[in-house]
C-alpha positions in Angstrom: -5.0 -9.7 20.5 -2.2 -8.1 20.6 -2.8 -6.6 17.1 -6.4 -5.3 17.9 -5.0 -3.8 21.4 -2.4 -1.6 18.7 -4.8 -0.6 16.2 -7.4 0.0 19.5 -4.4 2.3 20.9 -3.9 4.5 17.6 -7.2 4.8 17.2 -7.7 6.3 20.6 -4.8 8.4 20.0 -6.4 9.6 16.8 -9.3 10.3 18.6 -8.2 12.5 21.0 -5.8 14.1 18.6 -9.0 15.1 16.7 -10.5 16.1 19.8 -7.7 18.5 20.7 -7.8 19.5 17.1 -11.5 20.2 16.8 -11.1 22.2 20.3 -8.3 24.0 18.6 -10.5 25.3 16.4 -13.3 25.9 18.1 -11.0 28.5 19.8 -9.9 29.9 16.8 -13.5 30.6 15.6 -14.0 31.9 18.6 -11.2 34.5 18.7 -12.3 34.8 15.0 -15.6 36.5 15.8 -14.8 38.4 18.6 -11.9 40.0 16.4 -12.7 43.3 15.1 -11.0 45.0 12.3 -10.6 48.7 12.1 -10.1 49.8 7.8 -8.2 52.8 7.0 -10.1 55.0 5.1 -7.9 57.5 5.2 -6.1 57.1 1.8 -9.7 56.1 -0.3 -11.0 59.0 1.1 -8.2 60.8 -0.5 -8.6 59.3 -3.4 -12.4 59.8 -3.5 -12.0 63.4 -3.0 -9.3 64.1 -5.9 -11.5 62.1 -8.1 -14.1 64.3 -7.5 -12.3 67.5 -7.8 -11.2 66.1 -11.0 -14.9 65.1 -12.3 -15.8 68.5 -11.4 -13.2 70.5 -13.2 -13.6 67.9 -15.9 -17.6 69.0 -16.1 -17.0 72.5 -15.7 -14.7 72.4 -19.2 -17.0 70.0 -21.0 -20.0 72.3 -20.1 -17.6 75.6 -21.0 -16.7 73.7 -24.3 -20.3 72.8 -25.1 -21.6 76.3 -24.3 -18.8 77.9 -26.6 -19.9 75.0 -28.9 -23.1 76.1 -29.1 -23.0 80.0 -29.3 -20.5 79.3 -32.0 -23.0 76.9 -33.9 -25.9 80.1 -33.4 -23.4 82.4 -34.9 -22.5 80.0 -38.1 -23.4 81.0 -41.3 -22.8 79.4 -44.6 -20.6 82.2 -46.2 -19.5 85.2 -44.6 -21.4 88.5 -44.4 -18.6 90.2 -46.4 -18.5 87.7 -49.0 -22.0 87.5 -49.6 -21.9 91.8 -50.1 -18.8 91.4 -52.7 -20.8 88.7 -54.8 -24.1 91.0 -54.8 -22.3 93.8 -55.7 -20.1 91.9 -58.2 -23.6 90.8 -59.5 -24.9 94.5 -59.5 -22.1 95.9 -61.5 -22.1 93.1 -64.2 -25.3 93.7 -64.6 -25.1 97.3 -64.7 -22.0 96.9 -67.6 -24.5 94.5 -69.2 -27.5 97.2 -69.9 -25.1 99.6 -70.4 -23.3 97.9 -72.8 -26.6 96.6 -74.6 -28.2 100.9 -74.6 -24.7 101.4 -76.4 -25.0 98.6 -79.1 -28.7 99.9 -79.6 -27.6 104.0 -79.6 -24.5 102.3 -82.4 -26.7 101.0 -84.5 -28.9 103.9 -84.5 -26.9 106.1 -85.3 -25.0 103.5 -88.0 -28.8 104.1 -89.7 -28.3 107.6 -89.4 -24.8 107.7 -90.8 -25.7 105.8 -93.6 -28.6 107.9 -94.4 -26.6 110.9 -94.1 -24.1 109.3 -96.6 -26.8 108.6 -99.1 -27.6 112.2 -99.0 -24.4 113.3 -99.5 -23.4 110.7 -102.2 -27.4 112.1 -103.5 -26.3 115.7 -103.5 -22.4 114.7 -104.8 -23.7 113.1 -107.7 -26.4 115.8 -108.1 -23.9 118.5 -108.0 -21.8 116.7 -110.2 -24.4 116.2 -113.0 -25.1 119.9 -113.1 -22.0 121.1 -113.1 -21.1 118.0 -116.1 -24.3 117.4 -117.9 -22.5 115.1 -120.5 -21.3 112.8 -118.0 -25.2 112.6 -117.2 -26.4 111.7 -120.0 -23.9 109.1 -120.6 -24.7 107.7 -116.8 -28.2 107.9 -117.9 -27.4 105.8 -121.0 -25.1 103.1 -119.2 -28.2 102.9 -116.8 -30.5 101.9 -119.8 -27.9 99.2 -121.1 -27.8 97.8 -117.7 
């Protein structure tokens, strides 16, 4: 018996260890809930408020940029106005040179035809005067004509 009265003995001590220990932390829970814990805000408040300066100027720019953006886009063109007026113009005058030059080849050969007419004449009345004043040399063109 004297075994069972030890192992009876620890057991009791165990017992009332975990007893003790149990009330321990019943205490503890207690103390535990009835605790109350003050946060700091402080500092996140802070925080919070820079970030939202920041996100403010931030959307202030982006809407700035955007704006600029978009009056920039309304004002776009493909070419510029002054480079548009250079090529019509450049387009104007070459096709002004163009006519021109085309009434001057027709007026040329005109008066090419004329020139040549004239030239007949003159050869006409050269040879005419010629024959007069040499009426052999006539009469042997006349006969060279007739061999011909």
């Amino acid at each position: 018996m004297n075994k069972l009265e030890t192992l009876t003995e620890l057991l009791v001590n165990e017992l009332t260890d975990f007893e003790s220990n149990v009330h321990r932390l019943e205490n503890s829970l207690e103390k535990a809930e009835n605790l109350k814990v003050k946060f700091d805000l402080a500092p996140v408040q802070n925080f919070i408020k820079q970030l939202d300066s920041f996100q403010k100027t931030e959307n202030s720019n982006r809407n700035e940029y955007v704006d600029r953006l978009s009056r920039k886009l309304k004002q776009a063109k493909i070419y510029p106005k002054w480079a548009v007026v250079t090529f019509i113009s450049a387009l104007i005058i070459s096709f002004g040179g163009i006519l021109y030059a085309y009434a001057q080849n027709l007026s040329v050969a005109g008066k090419e035809k004329e020139a040549y007419n004239q030239g007949l004449e003159a050869y006409g009345n050269y040879m005419n005067g010629f024959f007069e004043e040499n009426p052999k040399s006539h009469a042997a063109f006349k006969n060279w004509k007739k061999n011909q």
